[in-house]
C-alpha positions, 0 to 999 in steps of 0.5 A: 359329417364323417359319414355323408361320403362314400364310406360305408356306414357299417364299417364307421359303426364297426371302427367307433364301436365301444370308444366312447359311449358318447360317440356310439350314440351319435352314431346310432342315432341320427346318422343317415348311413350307405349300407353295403352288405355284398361283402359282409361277413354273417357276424357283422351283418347280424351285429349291424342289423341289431344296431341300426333303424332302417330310418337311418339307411339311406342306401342299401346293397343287399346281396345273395351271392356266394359268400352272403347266401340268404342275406337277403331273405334274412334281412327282408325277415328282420326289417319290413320294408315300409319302415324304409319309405322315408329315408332310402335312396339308392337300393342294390340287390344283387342274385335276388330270387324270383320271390324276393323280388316279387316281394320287393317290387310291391313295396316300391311305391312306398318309396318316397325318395328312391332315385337308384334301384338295381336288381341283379336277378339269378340267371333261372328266373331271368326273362318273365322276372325281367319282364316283370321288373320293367313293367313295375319300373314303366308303370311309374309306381316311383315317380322319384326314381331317376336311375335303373339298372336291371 
């Protein structure tokens, strides 16, 4: 199908969006998407999140950089994580606080079919976060996990 390359599934929901009724709900039901929110601008990204389940995400880039600040708090406030266990793959964040990523870490065995983590961290929270994530990684809390950058 359309949608199992590397495009970006927010943007294939963005370019079908109102065409056809028929096509819409293809798309919003069962389509598995690559959700890349580093560069999305605040409207997308609260439409986006209003039109997808977290079962159809199969990877996720979330980012608290300058021009998406907050999105990660605001996405973790809409969606539980849990709701993620049997679909997500690949997960991305990027100037994750020491709290988010706390929070994201016990999640992480729930994880069912996560082969990709990366975590980039905010450089204030660096070395005892960076000894934390490694610890959770080794720990082998994601047996299915294949590939970490940190």
């Amino acid at each position: 199908m359309l949608t199992q390359g590397q495009q970006d599934g927010g943007d294939i929901l963005f370019a079908f969006n109102g065409l056809n009724s028929r096509i819409q709900t293809l798309f919003e039901s069962k389509q598995l998407y690559r959700i890349n929110f580093q560069h999305r601008q605040k409207s997308k990204f609260n439409w986006l999140c209003n039109v997808i389940s977290p079962r159809q995400i199969q990877s996720l880039t979330l980012s608290d950089n300058p021009g998406t600040t907050g999105q990660i708090y605001q996405f973790l406030s809409k969606f539980s994580f849990d709701k993620f266990s049997d679909t997500l793959q690949s997960l991305s964040l990027y100037n994750v606080t020491s709290d988010q990523c706390k929070l994201i870490l016990s999640k992480l065995s729930s994880f069912k079919q996560l082969t990709h983590l990366s975590i980039y961290i905010e450089e204030e929270y660096s070395n005892s976060l960076i000894s934390l994530i490694h610890e959770t990684i080794l720990s082998d809390i994601i047996p299915t996990l294949k590939y970490f950058t940190c």
